[in-house]
HTML snippet that shows the backbone in 3Dmol.js (N, CA, C, O; Angstrom):
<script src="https://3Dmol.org/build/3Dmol-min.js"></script>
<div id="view" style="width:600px;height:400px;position:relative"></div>
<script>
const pdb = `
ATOM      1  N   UNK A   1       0.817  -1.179   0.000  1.00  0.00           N
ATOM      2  CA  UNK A   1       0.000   0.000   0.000  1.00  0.00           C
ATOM      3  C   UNK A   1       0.866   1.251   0.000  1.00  0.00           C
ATOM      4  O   UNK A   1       2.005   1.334   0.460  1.00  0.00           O
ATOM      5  N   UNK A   2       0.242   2.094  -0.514  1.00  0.00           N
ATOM      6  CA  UNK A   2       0.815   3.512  -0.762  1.00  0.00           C
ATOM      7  C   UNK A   2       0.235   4.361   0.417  1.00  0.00           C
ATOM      8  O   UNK A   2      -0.942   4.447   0.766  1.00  0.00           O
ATOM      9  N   UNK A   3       1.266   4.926   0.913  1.00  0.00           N
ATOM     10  CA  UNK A   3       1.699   6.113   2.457  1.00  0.00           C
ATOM     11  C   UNK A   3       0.738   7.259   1.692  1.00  0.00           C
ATOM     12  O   UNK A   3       0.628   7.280   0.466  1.00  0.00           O
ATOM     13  N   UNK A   4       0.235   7.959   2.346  1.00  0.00           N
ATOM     14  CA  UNK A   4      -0.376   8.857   1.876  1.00  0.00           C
ATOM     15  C   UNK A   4       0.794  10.379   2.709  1.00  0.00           C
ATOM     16  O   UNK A   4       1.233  10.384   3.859  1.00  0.00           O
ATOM     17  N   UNK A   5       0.995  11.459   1.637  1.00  0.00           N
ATOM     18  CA  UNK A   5       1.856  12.424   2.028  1.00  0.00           C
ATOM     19  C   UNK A   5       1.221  12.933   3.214  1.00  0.00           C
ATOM     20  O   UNK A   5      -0.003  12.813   3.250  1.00  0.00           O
ATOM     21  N   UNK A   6       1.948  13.619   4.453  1.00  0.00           N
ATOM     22  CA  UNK A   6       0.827  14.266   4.733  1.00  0.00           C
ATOM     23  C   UNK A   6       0.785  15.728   4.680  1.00  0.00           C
ATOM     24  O   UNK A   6       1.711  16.327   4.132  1.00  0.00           O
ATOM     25  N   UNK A   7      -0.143  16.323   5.166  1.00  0.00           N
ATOM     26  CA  UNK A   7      -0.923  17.600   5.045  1.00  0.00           C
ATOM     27  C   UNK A   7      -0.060  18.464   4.335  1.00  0.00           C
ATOM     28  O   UNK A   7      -0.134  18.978   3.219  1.00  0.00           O
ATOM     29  N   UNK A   8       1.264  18.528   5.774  1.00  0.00           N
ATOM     30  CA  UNK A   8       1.993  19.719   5.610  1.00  0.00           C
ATOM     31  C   UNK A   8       3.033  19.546   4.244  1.00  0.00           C
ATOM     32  O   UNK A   8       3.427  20.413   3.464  1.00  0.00           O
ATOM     33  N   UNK A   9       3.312  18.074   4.281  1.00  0.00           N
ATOM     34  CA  UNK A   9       4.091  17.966   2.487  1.00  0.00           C
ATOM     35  C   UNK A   9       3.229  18.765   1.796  1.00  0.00           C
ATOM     36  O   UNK A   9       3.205  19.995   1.765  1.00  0.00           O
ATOM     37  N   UNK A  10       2.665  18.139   1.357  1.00  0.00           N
ATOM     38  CA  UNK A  10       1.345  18.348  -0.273  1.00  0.00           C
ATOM     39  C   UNK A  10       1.134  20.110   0.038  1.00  0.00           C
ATOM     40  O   UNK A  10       1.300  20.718  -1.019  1.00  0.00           O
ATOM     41  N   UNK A  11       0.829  21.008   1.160  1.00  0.00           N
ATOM     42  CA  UNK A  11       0.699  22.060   1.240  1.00  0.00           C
ATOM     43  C   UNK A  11       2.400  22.633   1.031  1.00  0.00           C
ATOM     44  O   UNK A  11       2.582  23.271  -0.006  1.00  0.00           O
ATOM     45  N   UNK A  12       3.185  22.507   1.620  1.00  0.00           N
ATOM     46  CA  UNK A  12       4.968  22.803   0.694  1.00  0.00           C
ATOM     47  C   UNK A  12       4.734  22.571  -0.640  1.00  0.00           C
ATOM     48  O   UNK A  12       4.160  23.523  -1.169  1.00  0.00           O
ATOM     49  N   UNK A  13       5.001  21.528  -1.473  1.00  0.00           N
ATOM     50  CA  UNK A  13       4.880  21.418  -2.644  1.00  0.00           C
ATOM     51  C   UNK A  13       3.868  21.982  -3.106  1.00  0.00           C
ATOM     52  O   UNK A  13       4.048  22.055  -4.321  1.00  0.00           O
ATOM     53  N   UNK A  14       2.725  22.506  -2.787  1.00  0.00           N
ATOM     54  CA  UNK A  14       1.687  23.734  -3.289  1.00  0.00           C
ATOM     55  C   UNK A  14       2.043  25.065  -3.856  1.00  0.00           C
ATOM     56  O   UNK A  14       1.887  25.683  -4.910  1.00  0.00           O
ATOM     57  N   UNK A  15       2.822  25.301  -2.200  1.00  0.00           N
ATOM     58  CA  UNK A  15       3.447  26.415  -2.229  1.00  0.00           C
ATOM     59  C   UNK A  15       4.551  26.482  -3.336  1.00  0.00           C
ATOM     60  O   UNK A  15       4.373  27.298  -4.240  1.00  0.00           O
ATOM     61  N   UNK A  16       5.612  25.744  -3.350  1.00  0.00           N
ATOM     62  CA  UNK A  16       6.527  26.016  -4.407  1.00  0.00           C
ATOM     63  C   UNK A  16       6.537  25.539  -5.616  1.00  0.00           C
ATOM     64  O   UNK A  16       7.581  25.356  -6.243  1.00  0.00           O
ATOM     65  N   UNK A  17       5.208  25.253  -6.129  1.00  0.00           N
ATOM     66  CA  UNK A  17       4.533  25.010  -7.328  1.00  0.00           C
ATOM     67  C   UNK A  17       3.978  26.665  -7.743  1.00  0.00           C
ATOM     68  O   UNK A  17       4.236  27.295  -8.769  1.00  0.00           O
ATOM     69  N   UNK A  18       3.362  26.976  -6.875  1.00  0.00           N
ATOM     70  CA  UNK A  18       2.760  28.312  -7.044  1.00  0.00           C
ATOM     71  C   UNK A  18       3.731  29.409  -7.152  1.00  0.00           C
ATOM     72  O   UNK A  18       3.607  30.201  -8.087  1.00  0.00           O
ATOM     73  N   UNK A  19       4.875  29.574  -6.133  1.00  0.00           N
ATOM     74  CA  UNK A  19       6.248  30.088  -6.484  1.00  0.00           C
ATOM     75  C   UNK A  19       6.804  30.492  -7.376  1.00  0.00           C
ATOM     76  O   UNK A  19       7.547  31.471  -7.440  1.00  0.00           O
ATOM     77  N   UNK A  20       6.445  29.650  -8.291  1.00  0.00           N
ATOM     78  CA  UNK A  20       7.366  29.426  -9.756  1.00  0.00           C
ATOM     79  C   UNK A  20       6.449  29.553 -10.453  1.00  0.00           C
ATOM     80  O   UNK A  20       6.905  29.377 -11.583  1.00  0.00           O
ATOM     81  N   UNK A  21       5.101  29.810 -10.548  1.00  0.00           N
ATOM     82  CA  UNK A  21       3.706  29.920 -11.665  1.00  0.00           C
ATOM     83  C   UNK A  21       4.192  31.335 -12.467  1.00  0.00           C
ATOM     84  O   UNK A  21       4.456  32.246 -11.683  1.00  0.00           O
ATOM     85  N   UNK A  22       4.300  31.557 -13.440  1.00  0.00           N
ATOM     86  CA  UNK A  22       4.364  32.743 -14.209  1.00  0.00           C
ATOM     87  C   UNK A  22       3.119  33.738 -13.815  1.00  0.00           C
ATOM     88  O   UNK A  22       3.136  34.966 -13.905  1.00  0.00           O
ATOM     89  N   UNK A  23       2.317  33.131 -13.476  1.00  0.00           N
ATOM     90  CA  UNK A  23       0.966  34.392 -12.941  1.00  0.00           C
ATOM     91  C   UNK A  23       0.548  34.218 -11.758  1.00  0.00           C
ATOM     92  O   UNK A  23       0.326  33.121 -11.245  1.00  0.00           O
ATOM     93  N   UNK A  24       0.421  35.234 -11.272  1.00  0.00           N
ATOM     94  CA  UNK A  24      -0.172  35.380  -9.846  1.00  0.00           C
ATOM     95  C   UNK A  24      -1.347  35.298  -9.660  1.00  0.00           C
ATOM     96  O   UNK A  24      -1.969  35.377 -10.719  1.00  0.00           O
ATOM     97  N   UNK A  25      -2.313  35.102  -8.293  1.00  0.00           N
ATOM     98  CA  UNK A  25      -3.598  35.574  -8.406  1.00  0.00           C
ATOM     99  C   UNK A  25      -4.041  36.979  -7.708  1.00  0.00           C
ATOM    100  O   UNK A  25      -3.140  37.606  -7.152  1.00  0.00           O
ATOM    101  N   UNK A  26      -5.000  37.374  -7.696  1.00  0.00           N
ATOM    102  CA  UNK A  26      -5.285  38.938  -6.898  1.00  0.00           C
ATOM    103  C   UNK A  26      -4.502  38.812  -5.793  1.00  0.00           C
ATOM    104  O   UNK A  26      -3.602  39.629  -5.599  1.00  0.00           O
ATOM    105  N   UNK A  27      -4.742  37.740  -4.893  1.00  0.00           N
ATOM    106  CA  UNK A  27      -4.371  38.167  -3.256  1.00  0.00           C
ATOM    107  C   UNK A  27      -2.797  38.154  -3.516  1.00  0.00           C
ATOM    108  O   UNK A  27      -2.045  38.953  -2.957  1.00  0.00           O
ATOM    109  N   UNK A  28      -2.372  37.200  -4.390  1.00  0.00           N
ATOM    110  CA  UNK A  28      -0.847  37.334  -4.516  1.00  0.00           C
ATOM    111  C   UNK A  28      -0.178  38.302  -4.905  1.00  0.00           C
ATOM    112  O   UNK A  28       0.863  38.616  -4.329  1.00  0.00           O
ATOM    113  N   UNK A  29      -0.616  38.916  -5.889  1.00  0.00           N
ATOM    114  CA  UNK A  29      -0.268  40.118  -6.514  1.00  0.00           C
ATOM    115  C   UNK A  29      -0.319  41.327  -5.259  1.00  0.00           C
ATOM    116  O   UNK A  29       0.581  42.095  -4.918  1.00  0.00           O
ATOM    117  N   UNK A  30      -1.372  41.223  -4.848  1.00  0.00           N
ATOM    118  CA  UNK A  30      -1.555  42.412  -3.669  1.00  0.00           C
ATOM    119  C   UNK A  30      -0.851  42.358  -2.750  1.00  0.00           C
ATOM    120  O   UNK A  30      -0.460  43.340  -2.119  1.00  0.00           O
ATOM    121  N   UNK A  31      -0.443  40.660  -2.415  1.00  0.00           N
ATOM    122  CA  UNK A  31       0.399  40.805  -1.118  1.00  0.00           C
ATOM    123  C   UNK A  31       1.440  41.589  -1.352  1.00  0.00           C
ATOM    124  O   UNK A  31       1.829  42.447  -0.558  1.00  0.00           O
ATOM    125  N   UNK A  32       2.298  41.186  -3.184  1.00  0.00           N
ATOM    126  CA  UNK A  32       3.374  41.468  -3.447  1.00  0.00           C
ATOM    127  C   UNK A  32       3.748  42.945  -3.136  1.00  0.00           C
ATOM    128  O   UNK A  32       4.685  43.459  -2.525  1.00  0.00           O
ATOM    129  N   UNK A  33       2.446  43.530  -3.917  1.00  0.00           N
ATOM    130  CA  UNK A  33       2.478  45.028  -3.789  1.00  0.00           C
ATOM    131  C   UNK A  33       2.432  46.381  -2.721  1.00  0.00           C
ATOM    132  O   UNK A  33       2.612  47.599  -2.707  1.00  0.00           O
ATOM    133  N   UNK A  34       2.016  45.113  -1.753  1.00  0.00           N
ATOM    134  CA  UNK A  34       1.574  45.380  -0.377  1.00  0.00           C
ATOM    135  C   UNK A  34       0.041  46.386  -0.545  1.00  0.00           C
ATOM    136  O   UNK A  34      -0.012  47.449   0.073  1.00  0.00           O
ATOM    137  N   UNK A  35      -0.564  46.158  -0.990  1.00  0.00           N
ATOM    138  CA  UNK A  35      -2.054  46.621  -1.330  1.00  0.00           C
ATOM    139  C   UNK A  35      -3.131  45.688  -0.921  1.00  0.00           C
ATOM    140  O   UNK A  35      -2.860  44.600  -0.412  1.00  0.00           O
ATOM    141  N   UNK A  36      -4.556  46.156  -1.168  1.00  0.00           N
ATOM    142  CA  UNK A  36      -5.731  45.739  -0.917  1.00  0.00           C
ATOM    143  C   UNK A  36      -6.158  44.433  -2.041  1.00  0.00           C
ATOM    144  O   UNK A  36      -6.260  44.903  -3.173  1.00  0.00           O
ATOM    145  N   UNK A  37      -6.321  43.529  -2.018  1.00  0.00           N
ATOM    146  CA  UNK A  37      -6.978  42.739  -3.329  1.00  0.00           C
ATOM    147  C   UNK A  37      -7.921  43.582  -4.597  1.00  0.00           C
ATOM    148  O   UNK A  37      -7.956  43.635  -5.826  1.00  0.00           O
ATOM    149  N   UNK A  38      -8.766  44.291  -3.184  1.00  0.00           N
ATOM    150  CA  UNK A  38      -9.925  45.198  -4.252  1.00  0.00           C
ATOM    151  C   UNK A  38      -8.602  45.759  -5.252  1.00  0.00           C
ATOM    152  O   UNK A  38      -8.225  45.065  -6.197  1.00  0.00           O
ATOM    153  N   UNK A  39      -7.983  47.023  -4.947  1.00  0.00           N
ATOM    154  CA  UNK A  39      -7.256  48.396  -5.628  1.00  0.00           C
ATOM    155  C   UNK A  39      -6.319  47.512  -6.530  1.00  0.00           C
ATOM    156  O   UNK A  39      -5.549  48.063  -7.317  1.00  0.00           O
ATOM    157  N   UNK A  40      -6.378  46.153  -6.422  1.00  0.00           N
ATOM    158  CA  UNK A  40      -6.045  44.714  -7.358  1.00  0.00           C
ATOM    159  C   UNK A  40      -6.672  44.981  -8.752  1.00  0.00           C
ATOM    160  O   UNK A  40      -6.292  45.385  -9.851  1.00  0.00           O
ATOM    161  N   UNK A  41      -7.937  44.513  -8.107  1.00  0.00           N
ATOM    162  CA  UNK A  41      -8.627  44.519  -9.140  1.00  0.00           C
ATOM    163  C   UNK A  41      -9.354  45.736  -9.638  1.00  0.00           C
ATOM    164  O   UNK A  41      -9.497  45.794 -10.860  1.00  0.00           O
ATOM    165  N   UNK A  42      -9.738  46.514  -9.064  1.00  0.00           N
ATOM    166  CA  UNK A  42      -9.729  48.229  -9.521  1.00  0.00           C
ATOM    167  C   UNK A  42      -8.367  48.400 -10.672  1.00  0.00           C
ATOM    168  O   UNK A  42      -8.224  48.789 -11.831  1.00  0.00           O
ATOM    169  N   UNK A  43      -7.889  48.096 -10.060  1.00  0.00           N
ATOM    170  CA  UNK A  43      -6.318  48.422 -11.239  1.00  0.00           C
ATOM    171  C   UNK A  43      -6.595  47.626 -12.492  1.00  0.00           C
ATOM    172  O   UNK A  43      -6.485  48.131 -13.609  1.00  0.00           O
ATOM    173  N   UNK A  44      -6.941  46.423 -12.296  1.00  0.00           N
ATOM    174  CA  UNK A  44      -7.313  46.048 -13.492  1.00  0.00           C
ATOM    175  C   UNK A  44      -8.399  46.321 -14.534  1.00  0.00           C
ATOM    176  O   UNK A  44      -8.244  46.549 -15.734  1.00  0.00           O
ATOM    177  N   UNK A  45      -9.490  46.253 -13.850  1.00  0.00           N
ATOM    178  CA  UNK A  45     -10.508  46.961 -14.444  1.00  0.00           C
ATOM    179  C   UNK A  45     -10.750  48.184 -15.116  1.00  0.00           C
ATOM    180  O   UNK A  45     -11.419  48.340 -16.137  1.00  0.00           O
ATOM    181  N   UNK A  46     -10.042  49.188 -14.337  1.00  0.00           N
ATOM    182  CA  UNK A  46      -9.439  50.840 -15.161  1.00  0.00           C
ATOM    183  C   UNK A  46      -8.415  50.475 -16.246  1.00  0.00           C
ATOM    184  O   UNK A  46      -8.302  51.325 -17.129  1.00  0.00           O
ATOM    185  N   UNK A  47      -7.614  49.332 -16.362  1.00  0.00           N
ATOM    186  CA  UNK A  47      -6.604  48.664 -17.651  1.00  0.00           C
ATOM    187  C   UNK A  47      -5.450  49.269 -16.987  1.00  0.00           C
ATOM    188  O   UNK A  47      -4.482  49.346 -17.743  1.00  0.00           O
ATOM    189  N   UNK A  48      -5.204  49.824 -15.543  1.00  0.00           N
ATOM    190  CA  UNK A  48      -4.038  50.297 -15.683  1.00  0.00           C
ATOM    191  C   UNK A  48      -3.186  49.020 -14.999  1.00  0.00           C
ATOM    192  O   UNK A  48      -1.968  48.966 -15.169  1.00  0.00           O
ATOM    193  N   UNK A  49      -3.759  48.183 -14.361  1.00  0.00           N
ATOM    194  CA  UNK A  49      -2.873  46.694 -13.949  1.00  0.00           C
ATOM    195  C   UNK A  49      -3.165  45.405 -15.293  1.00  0.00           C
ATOM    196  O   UNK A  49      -4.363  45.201 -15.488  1.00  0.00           O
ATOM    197  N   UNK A  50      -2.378  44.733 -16.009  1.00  0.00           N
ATOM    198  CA  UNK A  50      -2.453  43.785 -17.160  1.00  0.00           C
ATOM    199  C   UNK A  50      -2.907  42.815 -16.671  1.00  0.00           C
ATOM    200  O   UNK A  50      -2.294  42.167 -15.822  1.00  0.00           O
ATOM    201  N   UNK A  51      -3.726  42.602 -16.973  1.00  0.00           N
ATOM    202  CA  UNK A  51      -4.396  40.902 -16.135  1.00  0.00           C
ATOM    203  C   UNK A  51      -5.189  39.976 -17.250  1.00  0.00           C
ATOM    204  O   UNK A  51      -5.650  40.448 -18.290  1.00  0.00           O
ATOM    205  N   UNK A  52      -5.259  38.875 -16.952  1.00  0.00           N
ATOM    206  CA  UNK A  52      -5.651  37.725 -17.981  1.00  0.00           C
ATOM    207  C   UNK A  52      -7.020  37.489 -16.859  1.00  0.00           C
ATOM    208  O   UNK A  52      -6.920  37.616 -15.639  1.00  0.00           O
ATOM    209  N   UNK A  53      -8.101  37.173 -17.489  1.00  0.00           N
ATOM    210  CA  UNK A  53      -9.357  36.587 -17.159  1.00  0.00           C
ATOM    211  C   UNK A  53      -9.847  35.355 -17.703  1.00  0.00           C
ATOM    212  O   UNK A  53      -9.769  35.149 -18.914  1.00  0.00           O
ATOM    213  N   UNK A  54     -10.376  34.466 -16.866  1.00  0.00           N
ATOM    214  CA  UNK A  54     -10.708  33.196 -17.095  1.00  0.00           C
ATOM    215  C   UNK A  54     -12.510  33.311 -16.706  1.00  0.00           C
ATOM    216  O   UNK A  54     -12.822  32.469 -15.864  1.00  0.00           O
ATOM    217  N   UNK A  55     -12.878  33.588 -16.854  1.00  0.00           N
ATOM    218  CA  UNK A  55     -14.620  33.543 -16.601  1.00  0.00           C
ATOM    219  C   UNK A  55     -13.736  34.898 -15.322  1.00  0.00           C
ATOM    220  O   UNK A  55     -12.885  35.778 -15.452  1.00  0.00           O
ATOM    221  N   UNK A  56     -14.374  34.480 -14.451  1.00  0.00           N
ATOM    222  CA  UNK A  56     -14.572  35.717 -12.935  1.00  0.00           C
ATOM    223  C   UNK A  56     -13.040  35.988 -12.131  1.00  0.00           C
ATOM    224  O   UNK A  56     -12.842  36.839 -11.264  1.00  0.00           O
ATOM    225  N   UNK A  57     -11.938  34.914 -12.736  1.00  0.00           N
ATOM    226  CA  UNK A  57     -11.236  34.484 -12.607  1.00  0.00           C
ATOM    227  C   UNK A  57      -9.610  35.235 -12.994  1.00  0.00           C
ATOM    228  O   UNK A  57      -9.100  34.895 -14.062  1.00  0.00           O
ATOM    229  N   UNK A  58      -8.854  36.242 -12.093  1.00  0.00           N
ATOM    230  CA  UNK A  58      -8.075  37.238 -12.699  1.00  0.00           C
ATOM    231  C   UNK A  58      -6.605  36.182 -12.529  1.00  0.00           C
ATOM    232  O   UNK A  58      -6.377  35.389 -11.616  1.00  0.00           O
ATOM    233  N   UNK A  59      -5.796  36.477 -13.672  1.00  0.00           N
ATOM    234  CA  UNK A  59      -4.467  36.930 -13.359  1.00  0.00           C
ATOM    235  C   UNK A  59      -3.572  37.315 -13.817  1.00  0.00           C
ATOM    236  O   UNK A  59      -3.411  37.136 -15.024  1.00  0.00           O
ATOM    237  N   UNK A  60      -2.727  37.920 -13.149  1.00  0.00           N
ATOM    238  CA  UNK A  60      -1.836  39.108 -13.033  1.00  0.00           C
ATOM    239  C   UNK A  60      -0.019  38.473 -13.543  1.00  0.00           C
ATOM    240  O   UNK A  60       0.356  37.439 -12.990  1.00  0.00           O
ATOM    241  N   UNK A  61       0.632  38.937 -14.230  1.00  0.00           N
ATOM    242  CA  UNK A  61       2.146  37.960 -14.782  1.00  0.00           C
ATOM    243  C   UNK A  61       2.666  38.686 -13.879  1.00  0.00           C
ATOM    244  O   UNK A  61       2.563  39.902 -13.718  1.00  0.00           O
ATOM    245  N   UNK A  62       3.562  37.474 -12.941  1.00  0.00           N
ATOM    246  CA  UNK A  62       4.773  37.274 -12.046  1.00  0.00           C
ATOM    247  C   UNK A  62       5.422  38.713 -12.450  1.00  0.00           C
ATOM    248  O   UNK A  62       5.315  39.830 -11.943  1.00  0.00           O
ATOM    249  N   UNK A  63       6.054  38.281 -13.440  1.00  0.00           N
ATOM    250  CA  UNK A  63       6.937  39.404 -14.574  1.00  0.00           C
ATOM    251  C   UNK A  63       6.894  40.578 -14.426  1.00  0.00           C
ATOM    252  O   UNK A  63       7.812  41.349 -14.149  1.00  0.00           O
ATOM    253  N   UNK A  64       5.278  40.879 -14.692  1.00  0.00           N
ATOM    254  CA  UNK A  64       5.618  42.735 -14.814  1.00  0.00           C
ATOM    255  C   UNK A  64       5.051  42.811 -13.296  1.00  0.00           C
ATOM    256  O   UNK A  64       4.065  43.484 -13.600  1.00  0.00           O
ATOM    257  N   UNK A  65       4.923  42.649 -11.983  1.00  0.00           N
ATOM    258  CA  UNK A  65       4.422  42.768 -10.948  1.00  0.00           C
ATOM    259  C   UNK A  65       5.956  42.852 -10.310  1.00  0.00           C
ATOM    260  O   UNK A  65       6.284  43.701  -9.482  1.00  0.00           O
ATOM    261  N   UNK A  66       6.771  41.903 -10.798  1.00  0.00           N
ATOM    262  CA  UNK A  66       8.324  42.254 -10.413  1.00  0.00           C
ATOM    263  C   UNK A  66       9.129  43.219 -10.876  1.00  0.00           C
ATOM    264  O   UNK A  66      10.050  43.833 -10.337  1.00  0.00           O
ATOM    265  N   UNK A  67       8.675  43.269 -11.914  1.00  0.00           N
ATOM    266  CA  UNK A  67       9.487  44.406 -12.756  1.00  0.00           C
ATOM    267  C   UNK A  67       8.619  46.237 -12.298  1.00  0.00           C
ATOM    268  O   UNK A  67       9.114  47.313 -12.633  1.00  0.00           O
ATOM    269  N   UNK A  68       7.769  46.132 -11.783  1.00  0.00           N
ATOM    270  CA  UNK A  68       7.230  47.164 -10.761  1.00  0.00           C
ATOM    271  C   UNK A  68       7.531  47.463  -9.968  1.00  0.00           C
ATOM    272  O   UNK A  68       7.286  48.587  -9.530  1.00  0.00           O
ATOM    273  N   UNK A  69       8.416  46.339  -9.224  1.00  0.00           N
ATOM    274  CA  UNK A  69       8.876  46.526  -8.114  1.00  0.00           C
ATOM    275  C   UNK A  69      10.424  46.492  -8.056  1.00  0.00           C
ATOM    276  O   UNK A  69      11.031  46.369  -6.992  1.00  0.00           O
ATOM    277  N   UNK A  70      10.993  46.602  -9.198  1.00  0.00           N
ATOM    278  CA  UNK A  70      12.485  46.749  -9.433  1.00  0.00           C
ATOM    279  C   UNK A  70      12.718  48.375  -9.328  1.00  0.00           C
ATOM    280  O   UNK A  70      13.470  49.040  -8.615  1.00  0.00           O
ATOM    281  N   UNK A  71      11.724  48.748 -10.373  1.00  0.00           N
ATOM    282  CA  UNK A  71      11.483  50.127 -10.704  1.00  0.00           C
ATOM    283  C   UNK A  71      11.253  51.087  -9.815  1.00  0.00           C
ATOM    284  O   UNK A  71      11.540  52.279  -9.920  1.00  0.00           O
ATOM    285  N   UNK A  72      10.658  50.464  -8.820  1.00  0.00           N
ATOM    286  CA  UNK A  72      10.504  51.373  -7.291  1.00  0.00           C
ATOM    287  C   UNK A  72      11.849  51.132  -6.808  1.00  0.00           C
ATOM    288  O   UNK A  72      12.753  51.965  -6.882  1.00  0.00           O
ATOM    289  N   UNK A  73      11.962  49.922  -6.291  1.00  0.00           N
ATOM    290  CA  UNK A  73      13.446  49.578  -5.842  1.00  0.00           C
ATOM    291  C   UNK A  73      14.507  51.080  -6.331  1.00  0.00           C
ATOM    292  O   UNK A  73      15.103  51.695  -5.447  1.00  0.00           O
ATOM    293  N   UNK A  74      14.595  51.446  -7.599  1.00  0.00           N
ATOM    294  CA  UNK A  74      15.377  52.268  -7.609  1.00  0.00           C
ATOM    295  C   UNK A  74      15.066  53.447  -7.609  1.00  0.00           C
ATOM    296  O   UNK A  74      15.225  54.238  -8.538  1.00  0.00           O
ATOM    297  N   UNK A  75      14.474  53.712  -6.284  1.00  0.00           N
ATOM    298  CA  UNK A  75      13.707  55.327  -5.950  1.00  0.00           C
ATOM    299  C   UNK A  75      12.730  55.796  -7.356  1.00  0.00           C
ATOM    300  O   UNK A  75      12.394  56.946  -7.636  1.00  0.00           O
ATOM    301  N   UNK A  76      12.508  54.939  -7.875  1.00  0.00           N
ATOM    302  CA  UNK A  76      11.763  56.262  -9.168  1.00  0.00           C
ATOM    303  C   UNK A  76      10.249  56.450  -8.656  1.00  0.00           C
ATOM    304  O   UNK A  76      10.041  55.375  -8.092  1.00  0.00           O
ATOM    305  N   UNK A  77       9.324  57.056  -8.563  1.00  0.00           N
ATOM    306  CA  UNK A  77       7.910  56.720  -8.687  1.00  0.00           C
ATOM    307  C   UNK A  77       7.230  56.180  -9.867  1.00  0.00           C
ATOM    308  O   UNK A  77       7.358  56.868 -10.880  1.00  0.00           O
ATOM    309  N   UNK A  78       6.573  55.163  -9.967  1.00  0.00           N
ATOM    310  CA  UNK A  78       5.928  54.341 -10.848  1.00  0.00           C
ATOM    311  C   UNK A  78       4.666  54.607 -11.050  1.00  0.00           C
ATOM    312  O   UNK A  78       3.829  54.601 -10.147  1.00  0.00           O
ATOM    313  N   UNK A  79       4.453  54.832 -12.110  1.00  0.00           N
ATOM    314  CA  UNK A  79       2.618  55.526 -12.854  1.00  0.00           C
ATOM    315  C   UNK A  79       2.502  54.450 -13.839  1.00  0.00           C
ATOM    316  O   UNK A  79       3.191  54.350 -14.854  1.00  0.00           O
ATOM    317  N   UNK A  80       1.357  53.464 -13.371  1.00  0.00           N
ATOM    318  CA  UNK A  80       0.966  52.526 -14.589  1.00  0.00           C
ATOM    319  C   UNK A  80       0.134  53.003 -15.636  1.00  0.00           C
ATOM    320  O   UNK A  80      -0.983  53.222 -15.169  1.00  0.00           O
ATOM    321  N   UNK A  81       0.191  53.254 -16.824  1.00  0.00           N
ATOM    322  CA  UNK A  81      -0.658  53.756 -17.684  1.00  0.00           C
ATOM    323  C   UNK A  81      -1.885  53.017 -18.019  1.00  0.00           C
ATOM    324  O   UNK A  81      -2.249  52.083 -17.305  1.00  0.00           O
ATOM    325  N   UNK A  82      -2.378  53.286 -18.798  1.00  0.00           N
ATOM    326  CA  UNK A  82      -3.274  52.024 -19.354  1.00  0.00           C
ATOM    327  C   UNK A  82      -2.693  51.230 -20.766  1.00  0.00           C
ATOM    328  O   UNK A  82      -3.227  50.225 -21.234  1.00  0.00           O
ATOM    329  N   UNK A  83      -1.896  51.674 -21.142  1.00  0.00           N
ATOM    330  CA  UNK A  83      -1.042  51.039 -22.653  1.00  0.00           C
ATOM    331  C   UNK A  83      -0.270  49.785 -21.772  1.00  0.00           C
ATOM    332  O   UNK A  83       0.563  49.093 -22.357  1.00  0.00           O
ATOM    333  N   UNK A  84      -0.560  49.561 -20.489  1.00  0.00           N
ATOM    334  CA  UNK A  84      -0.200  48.248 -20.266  1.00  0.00           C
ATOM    335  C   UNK A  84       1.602  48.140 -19.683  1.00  0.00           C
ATOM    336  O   UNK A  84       2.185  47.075 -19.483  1.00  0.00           O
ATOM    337  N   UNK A  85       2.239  49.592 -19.493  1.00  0.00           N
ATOM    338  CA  UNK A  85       3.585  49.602 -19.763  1.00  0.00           C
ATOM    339  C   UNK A  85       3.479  50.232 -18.272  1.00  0.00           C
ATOM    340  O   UNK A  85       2.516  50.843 -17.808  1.00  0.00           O
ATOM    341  N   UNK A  86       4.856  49.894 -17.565  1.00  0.00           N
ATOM    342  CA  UNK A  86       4.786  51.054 -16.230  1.00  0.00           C
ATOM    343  C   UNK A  86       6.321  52.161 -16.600  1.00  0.00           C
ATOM    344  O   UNK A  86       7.399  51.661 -16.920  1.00  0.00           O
ATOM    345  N   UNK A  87       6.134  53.443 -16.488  1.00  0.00           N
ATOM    346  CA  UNK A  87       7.115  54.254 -16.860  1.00  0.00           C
ATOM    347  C   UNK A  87       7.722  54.901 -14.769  1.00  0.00           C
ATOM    348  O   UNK A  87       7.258  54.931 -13.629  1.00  0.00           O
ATOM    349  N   UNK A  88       9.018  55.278 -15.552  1.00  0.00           N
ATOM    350  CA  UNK A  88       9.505  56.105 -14.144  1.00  0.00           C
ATOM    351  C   UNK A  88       8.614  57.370 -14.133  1.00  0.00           C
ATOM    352  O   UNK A  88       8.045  57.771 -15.148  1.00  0.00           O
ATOM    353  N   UNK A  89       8.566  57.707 -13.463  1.00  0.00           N
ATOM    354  CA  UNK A  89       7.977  59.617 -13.401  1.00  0.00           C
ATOM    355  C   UNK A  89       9.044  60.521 -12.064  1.00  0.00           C
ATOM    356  O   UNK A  89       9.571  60.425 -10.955  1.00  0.00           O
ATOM    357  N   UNK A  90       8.849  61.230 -13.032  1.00  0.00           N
ATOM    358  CA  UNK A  90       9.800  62.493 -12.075  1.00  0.00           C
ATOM    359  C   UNK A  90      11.664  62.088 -12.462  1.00  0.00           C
ATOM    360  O   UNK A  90      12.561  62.767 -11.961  1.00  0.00           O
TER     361      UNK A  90
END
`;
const viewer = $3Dmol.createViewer("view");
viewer.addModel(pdb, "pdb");
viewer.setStyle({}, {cartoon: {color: "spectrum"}});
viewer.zoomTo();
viewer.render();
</script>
């Protein structure tokens, strides 16, 4: 007979399955950003955050959510447009 993993395995390997996912979901994205889920999805909805929809279902690429946060990283202030691009300002 086969051991069944338990809990806390299968929830690790969740986690660093999800880790490595090229897209995030709202709460992930928000954690990243340190924001609200809603101003998540507000951002998306105004087009100024890029997000993929599956029926009700948002998400947001790893990629440019990091690359947002590189861009701060180096003091600039970040203005997402709606053309989908984030520029420095000032």
């Amino acid at each position: 007979m086969h051991e069944q993993p338990s809990p806390l395995a299968v929830a690790r390997t969740r986690a660093a399955e999800r880790q490595d996912h090229p897209l995030l979901t709202v709460d992930e994205a928000a954690r990243k950003l340190r924001v609200s889920p809603m101003t998540v999805r507000r951002a998306c909805d105004a087009g100024e955050l890029p997000c993929i929809r599956f029926g009700r279902a948002r998400r947001i690429s790893r990629e440019y959510v990091e690359g947002l946060l590189q861009e701060a990283a180096g003091g600039a202030e970040i203005e997402v447009d709606t053309a989908n691009s984030a520029e420095a300002v000032g």
